[in-house]
C-alpha positions in Angstrom: 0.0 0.0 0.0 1.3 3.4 -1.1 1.3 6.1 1.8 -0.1 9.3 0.3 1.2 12.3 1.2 0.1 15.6 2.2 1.4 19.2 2.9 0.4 21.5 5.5 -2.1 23.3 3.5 -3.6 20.1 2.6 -4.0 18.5 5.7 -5.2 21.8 7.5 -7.8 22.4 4.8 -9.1 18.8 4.9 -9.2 19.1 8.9 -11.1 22.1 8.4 -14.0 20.5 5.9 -14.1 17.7 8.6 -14.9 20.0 11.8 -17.2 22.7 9.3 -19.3 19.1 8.3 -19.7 17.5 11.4 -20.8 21.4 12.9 -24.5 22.3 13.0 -23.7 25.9 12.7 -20.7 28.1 11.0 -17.4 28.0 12.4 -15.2 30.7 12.4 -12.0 29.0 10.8 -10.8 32.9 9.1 -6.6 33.1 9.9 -5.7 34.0 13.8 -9.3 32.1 15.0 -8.5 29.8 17.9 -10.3 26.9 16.4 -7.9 27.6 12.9 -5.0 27.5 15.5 -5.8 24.2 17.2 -6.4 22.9 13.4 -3.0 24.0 12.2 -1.1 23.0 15.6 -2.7 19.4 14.9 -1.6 19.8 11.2 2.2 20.4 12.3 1.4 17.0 14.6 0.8 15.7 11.7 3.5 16.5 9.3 5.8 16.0 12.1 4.3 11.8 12.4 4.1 11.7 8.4 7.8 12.3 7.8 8.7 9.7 11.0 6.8 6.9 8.9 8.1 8.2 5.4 12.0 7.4 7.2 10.7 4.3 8.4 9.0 3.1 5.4 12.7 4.7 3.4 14.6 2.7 6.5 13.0 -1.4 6.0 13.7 -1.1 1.9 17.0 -1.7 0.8 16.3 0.3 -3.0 15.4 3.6 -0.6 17.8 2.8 2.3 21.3 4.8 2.3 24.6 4.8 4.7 24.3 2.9 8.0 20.4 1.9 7.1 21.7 -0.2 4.1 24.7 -1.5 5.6 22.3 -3.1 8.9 19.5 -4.3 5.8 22.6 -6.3 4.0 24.1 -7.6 7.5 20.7 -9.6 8.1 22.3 -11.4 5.0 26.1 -11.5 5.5 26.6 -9.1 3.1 29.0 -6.7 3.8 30.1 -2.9 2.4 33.2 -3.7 0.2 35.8 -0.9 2.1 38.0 1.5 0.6 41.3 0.2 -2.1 44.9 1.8 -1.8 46.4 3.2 -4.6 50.0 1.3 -6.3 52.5 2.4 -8.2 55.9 3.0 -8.9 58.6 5.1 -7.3 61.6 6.2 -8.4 64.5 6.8 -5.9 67.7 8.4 -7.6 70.8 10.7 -7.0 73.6 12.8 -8.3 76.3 10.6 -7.0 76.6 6.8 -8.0 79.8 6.2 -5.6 78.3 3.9 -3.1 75.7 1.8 -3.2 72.7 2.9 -1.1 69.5 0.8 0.5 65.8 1.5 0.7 64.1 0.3 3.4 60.6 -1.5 3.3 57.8 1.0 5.0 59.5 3.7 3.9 57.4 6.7 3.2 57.0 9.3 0.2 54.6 12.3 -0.6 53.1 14.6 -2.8 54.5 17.7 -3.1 51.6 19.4 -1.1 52.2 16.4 1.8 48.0 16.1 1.2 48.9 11.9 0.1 51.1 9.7 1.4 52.7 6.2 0.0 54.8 3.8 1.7 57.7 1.3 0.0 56.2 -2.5 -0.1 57.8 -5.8 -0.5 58.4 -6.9 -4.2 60.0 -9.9 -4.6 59.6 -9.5 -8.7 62.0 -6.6 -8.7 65.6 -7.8 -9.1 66.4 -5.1 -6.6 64.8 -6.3 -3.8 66.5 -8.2 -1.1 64.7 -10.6 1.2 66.6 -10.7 3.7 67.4 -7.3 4.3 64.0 -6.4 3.4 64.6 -3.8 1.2 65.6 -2.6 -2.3 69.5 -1.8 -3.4 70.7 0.9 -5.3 73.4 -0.4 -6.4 77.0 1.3 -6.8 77.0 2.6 -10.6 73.4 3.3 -11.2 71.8 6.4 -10.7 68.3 5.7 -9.7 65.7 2.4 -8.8 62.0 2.0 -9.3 60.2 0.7 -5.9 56.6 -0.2 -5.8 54.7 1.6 -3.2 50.9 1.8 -2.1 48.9 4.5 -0.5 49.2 4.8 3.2 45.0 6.1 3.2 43.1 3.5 1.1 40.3 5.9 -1.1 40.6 7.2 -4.7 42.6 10.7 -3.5 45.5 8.4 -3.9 45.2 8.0 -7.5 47.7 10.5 -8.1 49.1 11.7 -11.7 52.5 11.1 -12.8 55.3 13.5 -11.4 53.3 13.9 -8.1 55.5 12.8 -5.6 58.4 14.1 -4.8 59.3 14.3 -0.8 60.9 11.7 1.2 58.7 11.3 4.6 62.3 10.5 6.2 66.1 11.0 4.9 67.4 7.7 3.1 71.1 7.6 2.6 72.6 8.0 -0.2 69.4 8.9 -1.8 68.5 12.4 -2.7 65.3 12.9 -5.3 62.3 11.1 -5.4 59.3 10.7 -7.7 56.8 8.7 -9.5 56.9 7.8 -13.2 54.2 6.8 -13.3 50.4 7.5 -12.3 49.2 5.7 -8.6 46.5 4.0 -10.0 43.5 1.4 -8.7 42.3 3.6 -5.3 38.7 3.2 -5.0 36.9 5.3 -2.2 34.5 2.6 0.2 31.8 1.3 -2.0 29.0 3.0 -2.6 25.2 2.7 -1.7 24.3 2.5 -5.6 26.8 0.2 -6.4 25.9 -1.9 -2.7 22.3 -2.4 -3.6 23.8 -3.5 -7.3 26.2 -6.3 -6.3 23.3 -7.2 -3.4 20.9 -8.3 -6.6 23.5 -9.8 -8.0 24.5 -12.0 -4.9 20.9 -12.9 -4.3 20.4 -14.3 -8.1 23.5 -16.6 -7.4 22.6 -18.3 -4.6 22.6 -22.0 -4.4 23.4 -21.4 -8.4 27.1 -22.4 -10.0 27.0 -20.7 -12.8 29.3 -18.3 -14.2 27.5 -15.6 -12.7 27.8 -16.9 -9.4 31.3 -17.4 -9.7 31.9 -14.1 -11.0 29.6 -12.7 -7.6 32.1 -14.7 -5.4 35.1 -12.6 -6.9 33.4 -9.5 -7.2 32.4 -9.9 -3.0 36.5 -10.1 -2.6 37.5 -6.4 -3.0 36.7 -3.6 -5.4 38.1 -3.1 -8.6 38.3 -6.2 -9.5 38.0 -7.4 -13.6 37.8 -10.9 -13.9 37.2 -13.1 -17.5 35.8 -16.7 -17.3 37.0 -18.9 -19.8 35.6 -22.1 -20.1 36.2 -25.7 -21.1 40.2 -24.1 -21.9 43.3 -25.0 -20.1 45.7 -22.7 -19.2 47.8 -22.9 -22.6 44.3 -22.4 -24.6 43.7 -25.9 -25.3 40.7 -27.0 -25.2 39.5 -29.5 -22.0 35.9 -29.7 -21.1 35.0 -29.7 -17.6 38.3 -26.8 -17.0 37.8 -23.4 -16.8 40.2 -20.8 -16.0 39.4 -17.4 -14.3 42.1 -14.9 -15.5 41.5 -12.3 -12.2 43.7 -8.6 -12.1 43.2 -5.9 -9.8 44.4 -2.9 -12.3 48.0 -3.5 -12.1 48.4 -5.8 -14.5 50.6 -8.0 -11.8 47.8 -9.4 -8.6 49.4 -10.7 -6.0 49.5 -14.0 -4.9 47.6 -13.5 -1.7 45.1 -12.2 -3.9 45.0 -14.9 -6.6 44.8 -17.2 -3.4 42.1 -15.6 -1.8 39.9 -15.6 -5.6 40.9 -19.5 -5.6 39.2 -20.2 -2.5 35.9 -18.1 -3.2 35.9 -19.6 -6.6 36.0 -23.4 -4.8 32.9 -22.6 -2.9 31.0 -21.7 -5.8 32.0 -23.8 -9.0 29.8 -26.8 -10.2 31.0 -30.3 -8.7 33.2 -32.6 -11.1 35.0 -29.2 -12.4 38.5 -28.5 -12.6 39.6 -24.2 -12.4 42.7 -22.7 -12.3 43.1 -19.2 -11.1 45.5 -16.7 -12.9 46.4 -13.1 -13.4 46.6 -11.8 -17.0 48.7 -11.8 -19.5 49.8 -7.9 -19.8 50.0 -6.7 -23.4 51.7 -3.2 -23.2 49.8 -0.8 -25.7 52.4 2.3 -26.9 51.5 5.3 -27.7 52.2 8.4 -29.5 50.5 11.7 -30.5 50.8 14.9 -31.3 48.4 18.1 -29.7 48.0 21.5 -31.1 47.2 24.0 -28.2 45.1 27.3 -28.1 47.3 30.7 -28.2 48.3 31.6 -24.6 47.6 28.2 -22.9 50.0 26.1 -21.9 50.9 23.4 -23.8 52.7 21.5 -21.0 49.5 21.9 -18.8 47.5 20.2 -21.5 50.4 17.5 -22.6 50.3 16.3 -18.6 46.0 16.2 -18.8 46.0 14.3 -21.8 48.8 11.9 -20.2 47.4 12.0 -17.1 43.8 11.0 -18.9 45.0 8.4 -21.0 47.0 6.4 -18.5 43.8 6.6 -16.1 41.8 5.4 -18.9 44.1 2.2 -19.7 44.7 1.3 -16.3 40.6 1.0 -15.8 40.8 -1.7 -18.7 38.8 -4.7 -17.6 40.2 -8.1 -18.4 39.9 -8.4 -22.3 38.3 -5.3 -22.7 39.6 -3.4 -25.8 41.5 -0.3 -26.4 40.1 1.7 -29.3 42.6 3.5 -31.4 39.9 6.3 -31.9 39.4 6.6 -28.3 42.9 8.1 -27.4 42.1 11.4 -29.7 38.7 11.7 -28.1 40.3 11.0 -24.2 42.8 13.8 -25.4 39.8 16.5 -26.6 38.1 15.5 -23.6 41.2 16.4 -20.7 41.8 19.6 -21.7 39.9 22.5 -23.0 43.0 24.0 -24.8 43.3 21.4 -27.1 42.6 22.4 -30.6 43.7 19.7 -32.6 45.2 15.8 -32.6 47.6 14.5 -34.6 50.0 11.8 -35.7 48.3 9.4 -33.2 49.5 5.8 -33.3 48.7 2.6 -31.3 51.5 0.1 -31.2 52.8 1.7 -34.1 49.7 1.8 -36.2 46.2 2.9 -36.6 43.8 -0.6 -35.7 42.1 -1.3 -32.3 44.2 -3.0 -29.6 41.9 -6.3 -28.6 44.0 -8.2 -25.9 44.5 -12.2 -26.7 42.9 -15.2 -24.6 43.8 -14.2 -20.5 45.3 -10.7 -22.1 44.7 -7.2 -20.6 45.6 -4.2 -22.3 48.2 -1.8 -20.0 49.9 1.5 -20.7 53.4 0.8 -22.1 55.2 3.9 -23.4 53.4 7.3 -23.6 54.6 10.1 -25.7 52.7 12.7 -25.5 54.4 15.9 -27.5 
């Protein structure tokens, strides 16, 4: 039943025609009357009890429920609020002397130049300049700089910070004396959302007690945001086919999940998938799309402004490539009209060399390689 409401005037005039009916005589109901004032304190009663049971009614529905009210609808279900994902990237550390060798320290901490974001060094035992045992990464006598990976120290999407961003140490590191990013920090989400909440709630709910691919792909969704995953089935690993195998390529923007991460999809993926299957759970296979292009500016803008918006747009672009999504070659001239207003023209634009779309193999994702921007 749908609760009709009323405003002040309408509830005041229809308590009015009430009392005047029921009256064998003429009431005096004209504006400062003490019978119009007893109407219209009742009205504000009223209003006051109409807007209580509008919250309530808003409150006990999920689709008109928001913050805390939707969080306590999904907890009757064990279904919980996906929270807020950190930034990664890449720092450089480098100096003017190559003399010595110098070390960088696990945990140790960089910022923007405004100190308004901060990122801290993580273990990476991929790089060839990590070391274990020391728990750190060498700079080693003779070179002049190393990259680093390093993650947001506050988990949200203010730590998706452009290229060039950082560049101060949160404490002195010897031997070390400039520091920045090469990169963009990418794949910071802010806490998820009520709209996106009540989606991934209608999703869980069709999946229940279902293995399907859609319930698999609601089991790794559930894990953490910003998550693209690609089900292949009846395909091993190598592309081959073999019924009854599927493989879920899983990445997390980077190109690179981790391995606690491709562990924690494996088990998720083993509660849901049909009995007498076999699954294998992988990252993907990174294909690097390079790019170059050439921008005409307005008179009096600056060029360099709009060269570090259009690079700025395009690697934020590619790095929120879903597993085997494509990356349009006609795209990159529009993501470049769209970052900056002082952009007059486009030119020379290539992909990989070329002018054809960039569609990523079996398990492939498509990731920025080199940028030239001019």
């Amino acid at each position: 039943m749908q609760l009709s409401l009323q405003n002040f005037s309408a509830l005041v005039e229809g308590m009015a025609a009430s009392v005047q009916g029921a009256a064998q005589n003429f009431l005096d109901l004209t504006v400062g009357s003490v019978l119009r004032a007893v109407l219209e304190a009742n009205a504000s009663v009223a209003l006051w009890m109409q807007w209580l049971i509008v919250q309530v009614l808003s409150a006990t529905r999920l689709s008109t429920s928001s913050g805390a009210d939707v969080d306590s609808f999904g907890a009757d279900f064990s279904f919980v609020r996906l929270p807020a994902v950190s930034a990664t990237g890449t720092v450089a550390f480098s100096r003017f002397t190559a003399n010595l060798a110098a070390f960088i320290p696990v945990g140790t901490v960089v910022s923007t130049a405004d100190n308004t974001q901060s990122f801290m060094v993580v273990a990476d035992p991929t790089n060839t300049a990590y070391n274990q045992a020391s728990n750190g990464f060498t700079l080693a006598a003779g070179l002049t700089s190393v990259n680093v990976t390093a993650v947001a120290l506050v988990p949200g999407a203010a730590g998706n910070v452009q290229r060039g961003a950082v560049s101060l140490l949160g404490s002195a590191v010897a031997g070390v004396d400039m520091v920045t990013n090469p990169g963009a920090f990418a794949g910071g989400q802010d806490a998820e959302s009520d709209t996106a909440y009540k989606t991934r709630f209608g999703t869980y709910l069709s999946s229940l007690s279902k293995a399907t691919n859609g319930a698999i792909g609601s089991a790794v969704a559930a894990i953490q945001q910003g998550l693209s995953y690609q089900i292949s089935e009846n395909v091993a690993q190598n592309g081959a086919t073999q019924m009854g195998h599927f493989v879920v390529t899983v990445d997390d923007g980077s190109g690179h999940p981790p391995a606690s991460l491709i562990s924690t999809v494996s088990q998720a993926v083993d509660a849901t998938r049909p009995v007498g299957t076999s699954f294998i759970v992988q990252g993907p296979v990174v294909e690097l799309a390079v790019i170059s292009m050439t921008l005409t500016t307005a008179a009096g803008t600056s060029h360099s402004a709009a060269v570090a918006a259009v690079t700025a747009a395009i690697e934020t672009y590619i790095a929120g490539l879903a597993v085997g999504a494509m990356l349009g070659y006609t795209k990159l001239a529009q993501l470049a009209y769209e970052a900056s207003s002082s952009v007059t023209n486009v030119s020379a634009v290539l992909l990989n060399g070329g002018t054809s779309d960039m569609v990523p193999g079996l398990f492939g994702v498509v990731r920025s390689g080199t940028l030239t921007v001019v």
